[in-house]
BAVEX-204211 format. One line per field, with one value per residue (C-alpha): x, y, z; residue number from 1; residue in three letters. Coordinates in nm, 3 decimals. Layout:
N
px [X:...]
py [Y:...]
pz [Z:...]
pos [NUM:...]
code [ALA:...]
This chain:
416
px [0.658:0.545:0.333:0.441:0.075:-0.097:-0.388:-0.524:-0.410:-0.724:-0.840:-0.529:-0.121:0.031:0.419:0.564:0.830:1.103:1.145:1.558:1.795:1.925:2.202:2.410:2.144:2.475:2.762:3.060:2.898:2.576:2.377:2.050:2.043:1.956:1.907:2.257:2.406:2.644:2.498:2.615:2.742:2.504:2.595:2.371:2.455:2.230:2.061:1.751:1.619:1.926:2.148:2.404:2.709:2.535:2.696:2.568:2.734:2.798:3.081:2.800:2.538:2.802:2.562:2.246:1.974:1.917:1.584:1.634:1.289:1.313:1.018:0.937:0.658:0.478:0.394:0.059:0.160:0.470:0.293:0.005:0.301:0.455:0.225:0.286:0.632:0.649:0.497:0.777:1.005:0.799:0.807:1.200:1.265:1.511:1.620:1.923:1.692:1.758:1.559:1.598:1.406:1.590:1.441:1.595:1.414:1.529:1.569:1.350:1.112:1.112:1.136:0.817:0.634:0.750:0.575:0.269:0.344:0.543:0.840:0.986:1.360:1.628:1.581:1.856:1.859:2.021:1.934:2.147:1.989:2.293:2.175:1.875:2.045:2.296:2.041:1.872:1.507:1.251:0.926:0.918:0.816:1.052:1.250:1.569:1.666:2.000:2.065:2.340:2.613:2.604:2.415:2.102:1.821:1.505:1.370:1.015:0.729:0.679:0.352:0.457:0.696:0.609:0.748:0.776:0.969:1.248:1.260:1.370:1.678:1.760:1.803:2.028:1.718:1.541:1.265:1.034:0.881:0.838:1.121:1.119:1.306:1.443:1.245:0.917:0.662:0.362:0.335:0.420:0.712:0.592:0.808:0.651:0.339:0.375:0.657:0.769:0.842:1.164:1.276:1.018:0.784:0.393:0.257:-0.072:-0.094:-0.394:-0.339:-0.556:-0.372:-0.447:-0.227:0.047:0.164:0.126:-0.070:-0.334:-0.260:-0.397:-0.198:-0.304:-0.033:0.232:0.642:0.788:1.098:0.863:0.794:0.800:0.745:0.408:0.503:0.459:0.328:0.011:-0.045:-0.316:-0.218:-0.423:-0.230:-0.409:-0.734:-1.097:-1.372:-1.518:-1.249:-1.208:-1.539:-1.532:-1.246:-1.375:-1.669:-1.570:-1.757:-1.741:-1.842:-2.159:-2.312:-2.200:-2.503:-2.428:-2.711:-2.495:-2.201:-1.892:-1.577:-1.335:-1.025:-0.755:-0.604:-0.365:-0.511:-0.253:-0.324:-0.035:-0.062:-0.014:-0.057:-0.266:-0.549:-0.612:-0.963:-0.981:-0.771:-1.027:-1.263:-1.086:-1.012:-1.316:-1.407:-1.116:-1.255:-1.618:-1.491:-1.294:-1.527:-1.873:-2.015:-2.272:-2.341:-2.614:-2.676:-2.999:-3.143:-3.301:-3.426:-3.185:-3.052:-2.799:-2.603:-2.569:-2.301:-2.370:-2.163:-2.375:-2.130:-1.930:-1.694:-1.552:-1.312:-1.112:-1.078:-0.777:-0.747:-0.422:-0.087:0.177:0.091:0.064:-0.060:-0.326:-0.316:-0.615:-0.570:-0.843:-0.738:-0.959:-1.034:-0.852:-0.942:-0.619:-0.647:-0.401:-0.494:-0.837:-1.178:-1.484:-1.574:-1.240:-1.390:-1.783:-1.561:-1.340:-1.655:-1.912:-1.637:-1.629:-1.975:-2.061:-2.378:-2.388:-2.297:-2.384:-2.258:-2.463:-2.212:-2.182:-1.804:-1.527:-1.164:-0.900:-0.835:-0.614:-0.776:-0.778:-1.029:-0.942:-1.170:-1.187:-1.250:-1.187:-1.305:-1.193:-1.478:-1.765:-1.835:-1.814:-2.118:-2.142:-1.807:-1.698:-2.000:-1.846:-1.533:-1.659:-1.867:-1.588:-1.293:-1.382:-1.702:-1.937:-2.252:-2.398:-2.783:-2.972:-3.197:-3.408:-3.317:-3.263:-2.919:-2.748:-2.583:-2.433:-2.571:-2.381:-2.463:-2.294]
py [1.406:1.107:0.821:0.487:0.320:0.167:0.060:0.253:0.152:0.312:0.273:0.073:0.198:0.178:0.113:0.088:0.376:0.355:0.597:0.619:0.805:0.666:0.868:0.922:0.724:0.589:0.535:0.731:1.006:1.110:1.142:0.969:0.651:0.672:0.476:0.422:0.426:0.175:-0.030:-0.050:-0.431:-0.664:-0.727:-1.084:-1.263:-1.553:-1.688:-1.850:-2.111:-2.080:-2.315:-2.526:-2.312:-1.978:-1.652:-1.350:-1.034:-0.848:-1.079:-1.395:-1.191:-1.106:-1.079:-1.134:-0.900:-0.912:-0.763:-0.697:-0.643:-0.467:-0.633:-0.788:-1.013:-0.745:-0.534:-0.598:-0.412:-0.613:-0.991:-0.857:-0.788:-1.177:-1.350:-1.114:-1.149:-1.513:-1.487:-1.296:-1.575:-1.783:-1.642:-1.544:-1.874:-2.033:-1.658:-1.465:-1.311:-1.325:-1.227:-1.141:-1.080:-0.891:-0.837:-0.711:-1.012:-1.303:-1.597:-1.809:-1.549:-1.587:-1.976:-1.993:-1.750:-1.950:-2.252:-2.030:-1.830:-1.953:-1.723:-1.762:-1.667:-1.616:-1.465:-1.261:-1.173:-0.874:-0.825:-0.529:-0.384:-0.224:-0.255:-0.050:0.212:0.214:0.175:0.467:0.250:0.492:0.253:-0.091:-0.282:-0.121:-0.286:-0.216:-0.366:-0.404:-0.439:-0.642:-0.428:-0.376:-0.027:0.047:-0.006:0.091:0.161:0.100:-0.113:-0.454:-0.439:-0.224:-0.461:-0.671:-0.892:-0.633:-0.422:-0.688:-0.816:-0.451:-0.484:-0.820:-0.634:-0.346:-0.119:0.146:-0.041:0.137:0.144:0.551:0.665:0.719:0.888:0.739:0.979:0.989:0.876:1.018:1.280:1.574:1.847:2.228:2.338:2.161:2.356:2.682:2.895:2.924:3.213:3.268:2.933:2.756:2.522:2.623:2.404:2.351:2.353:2.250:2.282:2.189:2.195:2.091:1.784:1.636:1.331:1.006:0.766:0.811:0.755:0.859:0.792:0.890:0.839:1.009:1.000:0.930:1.198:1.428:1.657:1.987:2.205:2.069:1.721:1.425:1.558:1.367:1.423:1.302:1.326:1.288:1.297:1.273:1.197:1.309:1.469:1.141:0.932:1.155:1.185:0.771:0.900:1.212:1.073:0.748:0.529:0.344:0.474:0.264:0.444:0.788:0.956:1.241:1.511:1.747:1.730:1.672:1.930:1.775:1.718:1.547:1.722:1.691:1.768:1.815:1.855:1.867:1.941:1.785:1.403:1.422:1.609:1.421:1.346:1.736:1.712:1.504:1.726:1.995:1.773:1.729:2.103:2.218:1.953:2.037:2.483:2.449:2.280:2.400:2.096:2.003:1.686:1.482:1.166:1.035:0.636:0.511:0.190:-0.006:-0.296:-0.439:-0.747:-0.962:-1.135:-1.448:-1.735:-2.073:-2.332:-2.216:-1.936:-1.937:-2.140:-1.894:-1.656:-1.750:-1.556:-1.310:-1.410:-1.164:-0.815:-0.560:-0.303:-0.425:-0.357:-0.414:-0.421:-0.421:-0.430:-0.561:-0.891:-0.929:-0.831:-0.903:-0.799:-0.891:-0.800:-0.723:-0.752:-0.851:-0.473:-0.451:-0.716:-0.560:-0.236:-0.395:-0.580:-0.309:-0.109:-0.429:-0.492:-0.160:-0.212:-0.130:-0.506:-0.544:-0.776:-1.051:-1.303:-1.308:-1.311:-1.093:-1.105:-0.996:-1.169:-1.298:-1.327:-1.294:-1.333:-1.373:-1.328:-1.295:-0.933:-0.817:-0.490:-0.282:-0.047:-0.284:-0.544:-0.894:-0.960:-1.311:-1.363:-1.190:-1.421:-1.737:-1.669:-1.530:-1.856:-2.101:-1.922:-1.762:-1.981:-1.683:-1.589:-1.296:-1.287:-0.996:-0.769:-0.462:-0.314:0.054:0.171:0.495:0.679:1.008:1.243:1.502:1.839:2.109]
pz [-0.610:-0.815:-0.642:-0.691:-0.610:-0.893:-0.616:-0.281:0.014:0.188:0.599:0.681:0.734:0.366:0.537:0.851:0.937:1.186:1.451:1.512:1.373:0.983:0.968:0.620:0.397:0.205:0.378:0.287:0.133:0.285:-0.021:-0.077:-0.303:-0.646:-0.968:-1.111:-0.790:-0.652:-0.375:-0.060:0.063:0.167:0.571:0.647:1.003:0.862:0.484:0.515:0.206:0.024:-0.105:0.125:0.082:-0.109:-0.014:-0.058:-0.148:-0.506:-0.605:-0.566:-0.769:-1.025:-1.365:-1.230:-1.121:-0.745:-0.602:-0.204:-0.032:0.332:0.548:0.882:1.041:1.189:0.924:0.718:0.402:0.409:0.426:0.201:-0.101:-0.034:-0.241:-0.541:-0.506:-0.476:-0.821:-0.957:-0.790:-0.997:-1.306:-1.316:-1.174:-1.422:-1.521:-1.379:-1.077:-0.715:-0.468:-0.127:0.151:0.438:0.756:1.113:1.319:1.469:1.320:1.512:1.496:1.112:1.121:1.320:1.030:0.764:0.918:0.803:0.558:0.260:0.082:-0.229:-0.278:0.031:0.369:0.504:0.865:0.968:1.319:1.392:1.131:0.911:0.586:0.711:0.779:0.465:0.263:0.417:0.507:0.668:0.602:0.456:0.211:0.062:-0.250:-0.408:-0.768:-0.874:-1.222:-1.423:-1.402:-1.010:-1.006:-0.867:-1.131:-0.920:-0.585:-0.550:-0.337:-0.388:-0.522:-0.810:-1.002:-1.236:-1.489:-1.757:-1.508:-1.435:-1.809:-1.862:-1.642:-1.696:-2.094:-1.949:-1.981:-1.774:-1.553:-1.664:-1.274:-1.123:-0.907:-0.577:-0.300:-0.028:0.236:0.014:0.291:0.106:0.303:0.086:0.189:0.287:0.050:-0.268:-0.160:-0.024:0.022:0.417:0.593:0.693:0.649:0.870:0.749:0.820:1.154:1.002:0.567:0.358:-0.018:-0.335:-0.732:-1.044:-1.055:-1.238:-1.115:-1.293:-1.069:-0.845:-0.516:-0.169:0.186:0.520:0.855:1.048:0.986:1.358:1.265:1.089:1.370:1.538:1.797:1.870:1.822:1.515:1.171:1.055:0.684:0.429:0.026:-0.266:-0.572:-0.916:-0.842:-0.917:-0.722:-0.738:-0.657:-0.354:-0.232:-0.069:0.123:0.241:0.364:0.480:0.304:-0.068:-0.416:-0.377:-0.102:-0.320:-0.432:-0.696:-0.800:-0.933:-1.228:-1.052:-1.174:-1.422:-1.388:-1.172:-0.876:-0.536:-0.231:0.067:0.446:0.730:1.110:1.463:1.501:1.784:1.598:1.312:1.393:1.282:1.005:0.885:0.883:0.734:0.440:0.398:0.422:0.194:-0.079:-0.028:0.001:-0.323:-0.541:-0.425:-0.251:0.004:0.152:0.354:0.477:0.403:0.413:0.082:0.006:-0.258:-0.415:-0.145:-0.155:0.202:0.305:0.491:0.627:0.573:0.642:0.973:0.980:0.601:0.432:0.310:0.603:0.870:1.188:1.150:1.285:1.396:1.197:1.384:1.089:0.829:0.484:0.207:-0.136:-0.414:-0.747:-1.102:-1.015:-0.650:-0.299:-0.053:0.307:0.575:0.935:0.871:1.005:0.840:0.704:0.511:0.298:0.306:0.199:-0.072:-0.233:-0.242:-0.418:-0.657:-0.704:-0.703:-0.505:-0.116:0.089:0.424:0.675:0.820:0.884:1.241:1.248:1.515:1.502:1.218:0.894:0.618:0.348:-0.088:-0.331:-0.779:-1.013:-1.410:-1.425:-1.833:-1.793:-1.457:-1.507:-1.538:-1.317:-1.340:-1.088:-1.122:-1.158:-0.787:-0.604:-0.760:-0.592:-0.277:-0.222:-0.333:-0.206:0.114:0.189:0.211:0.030:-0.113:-0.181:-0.321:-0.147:-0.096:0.193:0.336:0.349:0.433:0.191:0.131:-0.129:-0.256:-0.491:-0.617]
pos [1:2:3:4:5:6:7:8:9:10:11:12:13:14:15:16:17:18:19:20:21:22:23:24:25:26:27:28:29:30:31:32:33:34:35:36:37:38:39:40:41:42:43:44:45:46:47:48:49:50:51:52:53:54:55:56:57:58:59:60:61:62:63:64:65:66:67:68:69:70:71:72:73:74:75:76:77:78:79:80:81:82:83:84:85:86:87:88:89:90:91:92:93:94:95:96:97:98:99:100:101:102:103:104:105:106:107:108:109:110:111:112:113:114:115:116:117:118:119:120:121:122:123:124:125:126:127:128:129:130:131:132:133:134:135:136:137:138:139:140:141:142:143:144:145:146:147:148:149:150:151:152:153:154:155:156:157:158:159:160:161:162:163:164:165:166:167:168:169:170:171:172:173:174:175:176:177:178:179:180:181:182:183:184:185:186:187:188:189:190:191:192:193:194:195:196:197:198:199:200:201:202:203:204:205:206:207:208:209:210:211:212:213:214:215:216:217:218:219:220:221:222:223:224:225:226:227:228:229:230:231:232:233:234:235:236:237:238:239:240:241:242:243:244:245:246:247:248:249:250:251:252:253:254:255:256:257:258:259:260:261:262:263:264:265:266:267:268:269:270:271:272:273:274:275:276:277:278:279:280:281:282:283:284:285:286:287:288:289:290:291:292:293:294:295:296:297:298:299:300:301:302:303:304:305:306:307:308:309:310:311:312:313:314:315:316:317:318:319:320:321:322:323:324:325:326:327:328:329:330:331:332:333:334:335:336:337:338:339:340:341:342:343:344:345:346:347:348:349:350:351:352:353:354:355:356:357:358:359:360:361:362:363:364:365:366:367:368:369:370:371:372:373:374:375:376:377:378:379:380:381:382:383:384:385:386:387:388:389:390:391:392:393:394:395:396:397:398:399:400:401:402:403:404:405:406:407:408:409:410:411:412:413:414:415:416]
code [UNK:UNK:UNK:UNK:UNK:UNK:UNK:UNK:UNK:UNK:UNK:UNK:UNK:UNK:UNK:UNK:UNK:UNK:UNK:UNK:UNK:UNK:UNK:UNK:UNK:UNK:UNK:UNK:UNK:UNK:UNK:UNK:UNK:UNK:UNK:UNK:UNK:UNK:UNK:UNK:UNK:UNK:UNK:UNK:UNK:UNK:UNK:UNK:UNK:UNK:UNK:UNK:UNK:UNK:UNK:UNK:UNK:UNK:UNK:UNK:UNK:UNK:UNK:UNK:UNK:UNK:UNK:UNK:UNK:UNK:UNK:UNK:UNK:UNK:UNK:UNK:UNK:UNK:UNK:UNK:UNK:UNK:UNK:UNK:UNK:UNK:UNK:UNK:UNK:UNK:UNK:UNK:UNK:UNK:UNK:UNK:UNK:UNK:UNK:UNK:UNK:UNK:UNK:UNK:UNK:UNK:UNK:UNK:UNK:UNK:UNK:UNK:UNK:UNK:UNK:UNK:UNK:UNK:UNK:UNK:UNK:UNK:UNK:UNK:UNK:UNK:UNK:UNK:UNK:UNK:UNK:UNK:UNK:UNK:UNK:UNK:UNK:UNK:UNK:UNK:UNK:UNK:UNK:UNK:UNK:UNK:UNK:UNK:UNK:UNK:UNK:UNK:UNK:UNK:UNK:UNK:UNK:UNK:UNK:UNK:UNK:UNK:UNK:UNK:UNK:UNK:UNK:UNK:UNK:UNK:UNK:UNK:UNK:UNK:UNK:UNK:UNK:UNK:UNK:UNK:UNK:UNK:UNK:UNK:UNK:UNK:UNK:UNK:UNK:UNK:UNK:UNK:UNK:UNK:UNK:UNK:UNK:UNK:UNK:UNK:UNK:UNK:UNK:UNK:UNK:UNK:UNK:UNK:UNK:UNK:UNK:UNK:UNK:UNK:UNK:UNK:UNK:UNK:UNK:UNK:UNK:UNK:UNK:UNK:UNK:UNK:UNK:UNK:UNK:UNK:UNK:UNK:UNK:UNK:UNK:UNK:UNK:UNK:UNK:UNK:UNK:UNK:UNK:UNK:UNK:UNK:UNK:UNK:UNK:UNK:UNK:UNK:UNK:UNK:UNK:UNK:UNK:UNK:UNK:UNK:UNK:UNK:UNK:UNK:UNK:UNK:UNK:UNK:UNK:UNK:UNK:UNK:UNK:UNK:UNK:UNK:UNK:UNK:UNK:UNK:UNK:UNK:UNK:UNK:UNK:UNK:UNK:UNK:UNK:UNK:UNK:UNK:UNK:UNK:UNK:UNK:UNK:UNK:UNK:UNK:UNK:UNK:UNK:UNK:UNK:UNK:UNK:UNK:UNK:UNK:UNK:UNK:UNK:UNK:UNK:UNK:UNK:UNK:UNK:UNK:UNK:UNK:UNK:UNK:UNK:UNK:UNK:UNK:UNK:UNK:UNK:UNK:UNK:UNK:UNK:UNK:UNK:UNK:UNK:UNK:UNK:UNK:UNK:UNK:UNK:UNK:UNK:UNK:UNK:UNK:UNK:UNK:UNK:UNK:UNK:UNK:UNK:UNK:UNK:UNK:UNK:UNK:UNK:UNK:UNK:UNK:UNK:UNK:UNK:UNK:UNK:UNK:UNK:UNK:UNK:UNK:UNK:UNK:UNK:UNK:UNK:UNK:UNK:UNK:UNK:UNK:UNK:UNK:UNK:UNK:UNK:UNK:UNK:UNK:UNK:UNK:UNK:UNK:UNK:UNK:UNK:UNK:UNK:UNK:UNK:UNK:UNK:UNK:UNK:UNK:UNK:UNK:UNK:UNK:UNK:UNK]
């Protein structure tokens, strides 16, 4: 299985799934969709933003490219990928490029979001949720790109195309973005791990491998029709990823408060752990046990006395930060020179900037509730730190402050 995630999606749902029965993923033949593919019809009881008299269906889109994104209201992951696709919308705006948002809420529903929230491209509402299930959707975002000649050129999340990616089709060429498959949830089959006896997958798995996927990516959550005897599946996977990138997640906290004494191993690996949804406090653990079993580790908390940044709110409660509308999940997003949460409380952003700073944060601001909120910064080099760079914008953008201290922090040291 190859992960599509260029980022971490870490502490917060990375996609929503549905819970009923999809049925024949494409209809006619029961097969799932793939690249090259024909697409099934577009089936809209409303357009929203477009054009007095636009219709839409694959006769209209004739020779263009059409990118249809799967979303709703509710879902964090889904409003924290609008603002990168309204920069696509941008950017292909006098180019053959449609896009399409498609959601299975009502309209007024969507009317009164959009008085918040702006969305470039259409809106197609398809309350009774057809192309959902023709187009086999498990978990949104979810985005399918149809090329020039009417075939499927990609299926994908929002977050991972980018301008290269639909210059490519627009060309007649690959995308050049990782395949998916429809079902891919993150959560990795039994069968790509161990062999099962007698046909039936194992109730409980926990598997470590050298890896070779291309992208590093790590997911944590539970599939509502992957389930068994003992009820819903919760998985975590880490796929390509170092003892050092996994050791934040592990141990619940950030690579600033990660103390190493010992050489780490080299390497990249997938780390895989499946069992019943209502224990996944102890799946926890035993992630963390396999991790620390397998590679000869030992951990303890201890407080030391270091450089820590604090976050402060002079002027009221922050320019930048607006209380969260209608998602239900959140989502954060930290990428070289941008923090994006949606849905998120104050720590997502303590979390987001200590990994950016590199330098345990803590939070003296004051402030409750859930945010929306983003932060951009010039950030030329991903692995160093652009210090004064990330303050700038946290004071101008989001009205906060961060002043340096000494003061005594918790952190986890590990050893081999």
């Amino acid at each position: 299985m190859k992960s599509i995630f260029a980022v971490w999606l870490l502490g917060f749902a990375a996609f929503a799934v549905y819970a009923e029965e999809q049925g024949d993923t494409r209809a006619g033949n029961g097969k799932e969709l793939a690249i090259g593919d024909m697409p099934p019809a577009i089936e809209l009881e409303s357009l929203l933003q477009a054009p007095a008299g636009a219709k839409a269906n694959w006769d209209a889109f004739r020779g263009n490219v059409v990118v249809l994104e799967f979303w709703a209201t509710w879902c964090g992951p889904c409003v924290g990928a609008i603002e990168h696709l309204n920069e696509m919308c941008v950017a292909f705006k006098d180019k053959p490029v449609k896009f399409i948002a498609i959601t299975d809420e009502a309209e007024d529903t969507i009317k009164d979001f959009l008085s918040n929230k702006e969305i470039g491209g259409w809106i197609g509402i398809n309350s009774n949720r057809s192309m959902f299930k023709s187009y086999g959707i498990r978990s949104i975002p979810h985005t399918v790109i149809i090329g020039m000649d009417g075939t499927i050129a990609a299926i994908t999340r929002p977050q991972m195309v980018q301008v290269e990616h639909l210059e490519n089709v627009i060309a007649g060429k690959p995308s050049g973005i990782p395949a998916i498959k429809q079902n891919e949830q993150g959560l990795a089959s039994a069968g790509e791990i161990l062999s099962a006896n007698e046909g039936q997958p194992p109730l409980f798995q926990v598997a470590i491998r050298p890896s070779k996927a291309d992208a590093r990516h790590s997911f944590g959550g539970m599939n509502s029709k992957n389930r068994n005897d003992l009820g819903v599946v919760f998985g975590f996977t880490d796929e390509a990823m170092t003892v050092a990138e996994m050791l934040p997640t592990i141990y619940s906290t950030t690579s600033a408060r990660i103390v190493t004494e010992s050489p780490l191993p080299p390497g990249k690996f997938d780390v895989f752990v499946k069992g019943p949804g209502e224990r996944r406090k102890a799946l926890e653990t035993m992630r963390r046990q396999a991790i620390e079993t397998t590679f000869g580790l030992i951990s303890e908390q201890e407080l030391r006395e270091l450089d820590t940044y604090v976050l402060i709110c002079k002027d009221g409660p922050g320019k930048g930060l607006k209380k969260s509308g209608t998602a239900t999940f959140g989502s954060s997003l930290g990428a070289a020179g941008k923090i994006e949460c949606v849905n998120s409380p104050i720590t997502g952003l303590v979390s987001r900037l200590e990994s950016a700073l590199k330098q345990p944060v803590i939070d003296e601001t004051g402030l409750t509730g859930k945010y929306d909120f983003k932060v951009t910064w010039k950030q030329p080099d991903e692995n160093i730190a652009n210090t004064a760079g990330l303050i700038a914008a946290v004071h101008e953008q989001l009205g906060l402050d961060l002043k340096l201290e000494k003061r005594t922090v918790s952190v986890v040291v590990v050893r081999r």
